[in-house]
N, C-alpha and C positions, 0 to 999 in steps of 0.2 A: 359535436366535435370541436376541440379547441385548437389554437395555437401554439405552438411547441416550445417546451423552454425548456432550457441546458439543465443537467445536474450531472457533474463531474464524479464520477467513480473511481478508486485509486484501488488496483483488488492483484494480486501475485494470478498469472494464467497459468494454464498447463492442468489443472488438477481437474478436472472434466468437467462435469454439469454441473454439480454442488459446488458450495462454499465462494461464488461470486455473484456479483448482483446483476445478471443478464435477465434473474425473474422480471424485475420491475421494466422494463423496456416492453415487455408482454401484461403484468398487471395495470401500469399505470398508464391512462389515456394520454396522449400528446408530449410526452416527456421525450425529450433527445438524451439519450444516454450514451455519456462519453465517456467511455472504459478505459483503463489507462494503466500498463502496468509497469508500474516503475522501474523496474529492469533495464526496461529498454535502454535507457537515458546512458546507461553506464557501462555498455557492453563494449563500446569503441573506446572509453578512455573513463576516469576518473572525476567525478561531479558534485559540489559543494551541495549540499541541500537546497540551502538559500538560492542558489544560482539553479536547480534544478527545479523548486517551487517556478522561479521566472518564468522558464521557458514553457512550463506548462498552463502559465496563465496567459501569455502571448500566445498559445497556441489555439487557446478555445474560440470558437463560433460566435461565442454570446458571452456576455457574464454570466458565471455559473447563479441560479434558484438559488444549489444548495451542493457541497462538498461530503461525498461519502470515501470511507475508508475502513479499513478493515486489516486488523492484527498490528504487525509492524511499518503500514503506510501513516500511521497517525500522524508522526513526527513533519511528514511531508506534507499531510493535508491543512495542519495546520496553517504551515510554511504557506501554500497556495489561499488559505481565506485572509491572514493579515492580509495579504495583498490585493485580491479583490472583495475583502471586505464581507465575503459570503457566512452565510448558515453552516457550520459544521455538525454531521452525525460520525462518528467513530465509534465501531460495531469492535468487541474484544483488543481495544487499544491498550498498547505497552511500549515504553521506551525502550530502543535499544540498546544492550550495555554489552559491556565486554564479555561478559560470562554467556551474556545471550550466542554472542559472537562467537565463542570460543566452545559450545555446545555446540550451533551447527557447524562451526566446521570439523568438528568430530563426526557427525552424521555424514558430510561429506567424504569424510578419510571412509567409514564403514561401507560406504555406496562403492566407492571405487579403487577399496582395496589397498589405501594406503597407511602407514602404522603412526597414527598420530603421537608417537612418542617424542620426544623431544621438539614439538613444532608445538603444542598445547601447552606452556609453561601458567597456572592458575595466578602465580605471582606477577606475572611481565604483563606486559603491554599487548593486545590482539596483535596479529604481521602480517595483514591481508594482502601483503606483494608474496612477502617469503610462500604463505600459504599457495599463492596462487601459483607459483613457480612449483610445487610439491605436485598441482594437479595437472599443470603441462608435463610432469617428467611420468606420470601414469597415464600419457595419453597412448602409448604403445600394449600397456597390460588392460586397456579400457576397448580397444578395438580388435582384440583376439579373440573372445565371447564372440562377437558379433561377424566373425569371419574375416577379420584382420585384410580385408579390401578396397578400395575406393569406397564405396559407400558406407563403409564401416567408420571408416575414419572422418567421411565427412559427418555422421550421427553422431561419433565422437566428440568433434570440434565444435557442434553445435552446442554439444552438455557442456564444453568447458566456459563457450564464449559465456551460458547463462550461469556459469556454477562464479566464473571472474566478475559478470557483474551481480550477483548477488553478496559476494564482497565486499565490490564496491559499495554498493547501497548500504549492507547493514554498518558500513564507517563511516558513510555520509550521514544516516541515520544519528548515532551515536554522537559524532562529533558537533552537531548541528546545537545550534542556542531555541532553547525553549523560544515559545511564537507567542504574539501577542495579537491574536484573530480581533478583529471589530466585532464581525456576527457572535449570533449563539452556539456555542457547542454545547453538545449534546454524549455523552457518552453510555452506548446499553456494553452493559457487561457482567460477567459472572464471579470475577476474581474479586477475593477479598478489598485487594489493592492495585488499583489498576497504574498507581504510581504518575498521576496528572502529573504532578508538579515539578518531574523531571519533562515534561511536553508541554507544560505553558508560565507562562510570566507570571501570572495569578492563575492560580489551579483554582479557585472561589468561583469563577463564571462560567465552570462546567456543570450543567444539570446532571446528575449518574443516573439511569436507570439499570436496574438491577432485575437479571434473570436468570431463571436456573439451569442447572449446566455446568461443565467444564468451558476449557479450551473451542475454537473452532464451531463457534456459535450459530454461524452466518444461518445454516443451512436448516435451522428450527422453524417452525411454522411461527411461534410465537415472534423471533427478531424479522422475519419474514413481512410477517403483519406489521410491527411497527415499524419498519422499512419503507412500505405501500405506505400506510397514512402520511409518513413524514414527507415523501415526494409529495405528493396529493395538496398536504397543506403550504407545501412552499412554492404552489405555482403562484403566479405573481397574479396579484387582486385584478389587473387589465388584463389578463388572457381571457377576453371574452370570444366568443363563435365568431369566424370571420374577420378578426382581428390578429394582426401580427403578437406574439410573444412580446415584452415589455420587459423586461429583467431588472429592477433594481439593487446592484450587488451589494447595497447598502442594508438592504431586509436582516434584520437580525432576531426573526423571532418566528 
């Protein structure tokens, strides 16, 4: 038995047992895994990336091993290794863009009923305030299904607080300036184009691995496996038996 040493996870909850990285907490021996789902950060108010990277790097136990991420947290995990300098993995990484933005909230409008017409303009600019004002004025037609009662409405206001901050996030995302991490990044992915170079300052010191597949990759046995090794190999050379964890957030390899 070893020592325990931090690797920071950055994964969207809510979607059940697949597609977040709670396997490796049960595959890999001694790792502290700190799950983290961005959300949170922006359900009270509105939060720059940059300034959201901080607060999650002030927040950790330890310096992270190594920074894992997955889909549209890349932008963020970057954000958090320039800063402590860590190993990035980013599992189906893509940058956020308007169009991105401007699809889910059309998914949105479909969930809860609302007529994305004149709020979806492909020409303008995303309006993730206007939008979000659309999904409070459906908090009435969203708790009628559900029995239109006290608890209805509070299951309601729960969907909105997360539906306001994911919002938030994909404009924080977006808005955010490519990161310039010290560590190595690492990107597995299956898109032609996984579009680095809207996510880092030199897109050149990301190694790609590349696997078959779509979309929503997490949950293959194959990025599963290269998940487990990559913790495995970023525990730190001094976590020996009986020995405290030693983290050098400088490790870049």
């Amino acid at each position: 038995m070893t020592g325990t040493y931090t690797v920071l996870a950055l994964e969207f909850r809510g979607v059940g047992d697949r597609a977040d990285f709670g396997f490796l907490a049960r595959e890999v021996d001694g790792v502290e895994l700190t799950r983290v789902d961005p959300l949170v950060h922006h359900v009270e108010r509105s939060l720059e990336l940059a300034a959201q990277a901080s607060l999650l790097a002030a927040a950790l136990p330890n310096a992270p091993a190594l920074i894992l991420a997955y889909c549209g947290t890349a932008a963020l995990a970057l954000h958090v290794a320039e800063l402590t300098g860590a190993p990035s993995l980013l599992v189906d990484p893509y940058p956020v863009t308007a169009d991105d933005m401007r699809r889910d909230f059309v998914g949105l409008c479909e969930s809860t009923g609302i007529d994305p017409t004149g709020l979806v303009d492909p020409a303008a600019d995303p309006d993730p305030a206007r939008w979000a004002k659309e999904l409070d004025r459906a908090r009435d037609a969203m708790a009628a299904p559900h029995g239109g009662d006290d608890v209805a409405y509070e299951l309601v206001d729960d969907m909105l607080d997360r539906y306001r901050a994911w919002l938030r996030f994909l404009q924080a995302s977006r808005s955010a300036a490519p990161a310039a991490p010290g560590g190595a990044v690492t990107a597995v992915t299956a898109r032609p184009d996984p579009r680095l170079g809207l996510l880092l300052v030199d897109s050149g010191v990301a190694q790609v691995h590349r696997v078959e597949g779509g979309t929503g990759i997490l949950d293959s046995p194959e990025v599963r496996g290269l998940l487990a090794a990559a913790v495995e190999r970023h525990r730190p050379a001094s976590d020996a038996p009986g020995e405290p964890a030693a983290v050098d957030s400088r490790e870049g390899s």
